[in-house]
ZAKOLLUM-430701 format. One record per residue (C-alpha): residue number from 1; x, y negated, z negated. Coordinates in steps of 0.5 Angstrom, whole numbers, plus 500, padded with zeros to 3 digits. Each point is the difference from the previous one (the first is absolute). Layout:
[site NUM [X Y Z]],
...
END
This chain:
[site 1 [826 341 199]],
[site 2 [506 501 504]],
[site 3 [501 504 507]],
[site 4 [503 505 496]],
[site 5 [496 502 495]],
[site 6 [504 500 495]],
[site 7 [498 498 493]],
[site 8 [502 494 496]],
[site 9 [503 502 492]],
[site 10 [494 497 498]],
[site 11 [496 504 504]],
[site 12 [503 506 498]],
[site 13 [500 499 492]],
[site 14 [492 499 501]],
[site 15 [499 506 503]],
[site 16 [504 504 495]],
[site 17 [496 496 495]],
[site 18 [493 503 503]],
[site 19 [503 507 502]],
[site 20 [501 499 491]],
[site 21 [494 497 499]],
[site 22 [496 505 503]],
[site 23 [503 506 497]],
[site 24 [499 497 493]],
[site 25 [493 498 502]],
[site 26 [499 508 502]],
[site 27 [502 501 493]],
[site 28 [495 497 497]],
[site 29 [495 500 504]],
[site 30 [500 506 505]],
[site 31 [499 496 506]],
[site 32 [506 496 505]],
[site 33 [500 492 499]],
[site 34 [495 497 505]],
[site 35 [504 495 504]],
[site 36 [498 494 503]],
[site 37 [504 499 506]],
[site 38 [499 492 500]],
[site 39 [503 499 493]],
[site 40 [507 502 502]],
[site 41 [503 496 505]],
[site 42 [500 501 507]],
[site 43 [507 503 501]],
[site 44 [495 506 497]],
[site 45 [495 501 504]],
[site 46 [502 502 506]],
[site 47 [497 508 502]],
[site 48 [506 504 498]],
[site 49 [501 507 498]],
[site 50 [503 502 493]],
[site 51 [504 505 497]],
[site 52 [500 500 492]],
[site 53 [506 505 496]],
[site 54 [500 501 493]],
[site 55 [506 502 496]],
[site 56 [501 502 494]],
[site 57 [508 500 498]],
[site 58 [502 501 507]],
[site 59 [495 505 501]],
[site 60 [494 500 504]],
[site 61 [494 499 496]],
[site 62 [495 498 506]],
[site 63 [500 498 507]],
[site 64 [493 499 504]],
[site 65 [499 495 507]],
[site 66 [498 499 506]],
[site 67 [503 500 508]],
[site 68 [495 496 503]],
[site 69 [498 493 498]],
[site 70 [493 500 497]],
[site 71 [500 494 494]],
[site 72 [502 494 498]],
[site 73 [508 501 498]],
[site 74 [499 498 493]],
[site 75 [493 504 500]],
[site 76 [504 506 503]],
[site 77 [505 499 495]],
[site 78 [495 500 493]],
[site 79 [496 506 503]],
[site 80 [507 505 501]],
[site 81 [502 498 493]],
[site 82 [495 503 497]],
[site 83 [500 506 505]],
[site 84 [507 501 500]],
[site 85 [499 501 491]],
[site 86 [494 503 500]],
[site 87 [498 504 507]],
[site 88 [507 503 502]],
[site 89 [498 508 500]],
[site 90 [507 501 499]],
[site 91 [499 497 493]],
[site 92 [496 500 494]],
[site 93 [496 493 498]],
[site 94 [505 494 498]],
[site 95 [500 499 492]],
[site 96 [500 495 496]],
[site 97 [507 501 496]],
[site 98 [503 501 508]],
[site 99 [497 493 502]],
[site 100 [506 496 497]],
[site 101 [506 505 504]],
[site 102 [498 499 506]],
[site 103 [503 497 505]],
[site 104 [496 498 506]],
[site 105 [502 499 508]],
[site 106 [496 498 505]],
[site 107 [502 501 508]],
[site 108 [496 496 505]],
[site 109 [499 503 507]],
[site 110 [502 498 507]],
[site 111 [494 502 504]],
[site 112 [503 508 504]],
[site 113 [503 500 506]],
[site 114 [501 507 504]],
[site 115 [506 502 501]],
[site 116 [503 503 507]],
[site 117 [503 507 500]],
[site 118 [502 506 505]],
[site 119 [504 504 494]],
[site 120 [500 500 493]],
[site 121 [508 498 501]],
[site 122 [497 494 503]],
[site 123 [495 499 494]],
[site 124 [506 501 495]],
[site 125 [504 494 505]],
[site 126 [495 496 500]],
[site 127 [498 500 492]],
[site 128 [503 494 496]],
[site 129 [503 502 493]],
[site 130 [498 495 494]],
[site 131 [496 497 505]],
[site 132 [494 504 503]],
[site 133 [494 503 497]],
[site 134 [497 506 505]],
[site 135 [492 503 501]],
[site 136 [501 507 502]],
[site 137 [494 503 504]],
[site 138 [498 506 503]],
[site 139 [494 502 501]],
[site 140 [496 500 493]],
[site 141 [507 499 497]],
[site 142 [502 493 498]],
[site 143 [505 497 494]],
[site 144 [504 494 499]],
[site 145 [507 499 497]],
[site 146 [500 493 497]],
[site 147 [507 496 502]],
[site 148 [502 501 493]],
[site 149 [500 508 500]],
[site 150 [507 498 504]],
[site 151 [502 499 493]],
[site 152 [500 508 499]],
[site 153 [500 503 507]],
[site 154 [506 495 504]],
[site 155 [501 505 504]],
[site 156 [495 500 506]],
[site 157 [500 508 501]],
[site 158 [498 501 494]],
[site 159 [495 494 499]],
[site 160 [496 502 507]],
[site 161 [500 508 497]],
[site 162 [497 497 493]],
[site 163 [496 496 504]],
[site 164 [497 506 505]],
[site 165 [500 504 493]],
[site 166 [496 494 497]],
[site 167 [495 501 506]],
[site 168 [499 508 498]],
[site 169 [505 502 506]],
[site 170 [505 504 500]],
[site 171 [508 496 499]],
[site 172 [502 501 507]],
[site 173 [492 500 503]],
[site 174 [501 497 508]],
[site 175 [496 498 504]],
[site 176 [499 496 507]],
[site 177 [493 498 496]],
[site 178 [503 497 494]],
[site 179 [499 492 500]],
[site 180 [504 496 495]],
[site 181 [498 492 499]],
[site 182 [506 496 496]],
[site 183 [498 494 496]],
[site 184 [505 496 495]],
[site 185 [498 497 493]],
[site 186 [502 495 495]],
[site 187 [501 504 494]],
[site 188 [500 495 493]],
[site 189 [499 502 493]],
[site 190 [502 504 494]],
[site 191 [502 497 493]],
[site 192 [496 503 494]],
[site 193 [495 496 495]],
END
């Protein structure tokens, strides 16, 4: 595997074809596709956490993952599929009918690192558009915005104020108690069918 962790096109097309297998499989027999980690090369192995976004003509359809690494890359991946077409609240089940309009994307996590801030001013200094995702947290509030969310909000006040209204705070919520992580992506996928 190279120092950076950056996968092979061959690596990516295989998890693509998990992340489609395992929703089909979900299809036809309710549950995710079991994968074994040691029938995929080893580049897919490594303990690394996914997000899986579903979309249908441009629109969001389905997006589940985790920020912390707790499977096997190409198991992460397989288990977020299905998710993501069956268990997002924000949707209602995958249908059949649905399943060849699909476009599937699949972002691999660098692990967090927290961010050092004295003001908000110097959070928004600090944000990379196009570049950072961010975990916002105060106290029992937390959410994520995925580097690919940049696409929709470039502008940093704006993509910090969605992100604190994600959380359920308030849009100009401040607080010296705010923490914010940052980690990078490594966004692959799309084409229907």
């Amino acid at each position: 595997m190279s120092t950076d962790n950056t996968l092979s096109a061959a690596d990516r097309t295989t998890l693509l074809e998990v992340a489609r297998a395992s929703i089909q499989h979900g299809l036809r027999r309710g549950r995710a596709l079991t994968v074994n980690p040691a029938d995929y090369p080893e580049t897919l192995r490594p303990l690394r956490a996914t997000f899986v976004t579903l979309e249908i003509g441009g629109q969001l359809r389905g997006c589940i993952g985790a920020l912390t690494a707790y499977l096997p890359l190409v198991q992460d991946v397989a288990t977020h599929a299905h998710a993501a077409a069956f268990k997002d609240p924000r949707f209602p089940e995958l249908r059949p009918d649905e399943f060849p309009k699909l476009e599937v994307f699949i972002s691999v996590l660098s692990p967090p690192e927290p961010m050092r801030f004295d003001s908000e001013e110097d959070l928004l200094a600090q944000m990379r558009p196009e570049v950072d995702g961010l975990i916002l947290q105060f106290r029992q509030h937390r959410a994520t915005f995925l580097p690919a969310v940049w696409e929709n909000l470039p502008d940093p006040h704006v993509f910090l104020a969605q992100l604190k209204h994600k959380a359920g705070l308030p849009l100009d919520f401040w607080s010296p108690e705010l923490r914010v992580e940052r980690y990078t992506t490594e966004y692959f996928g799309g084409d229907a069918g």
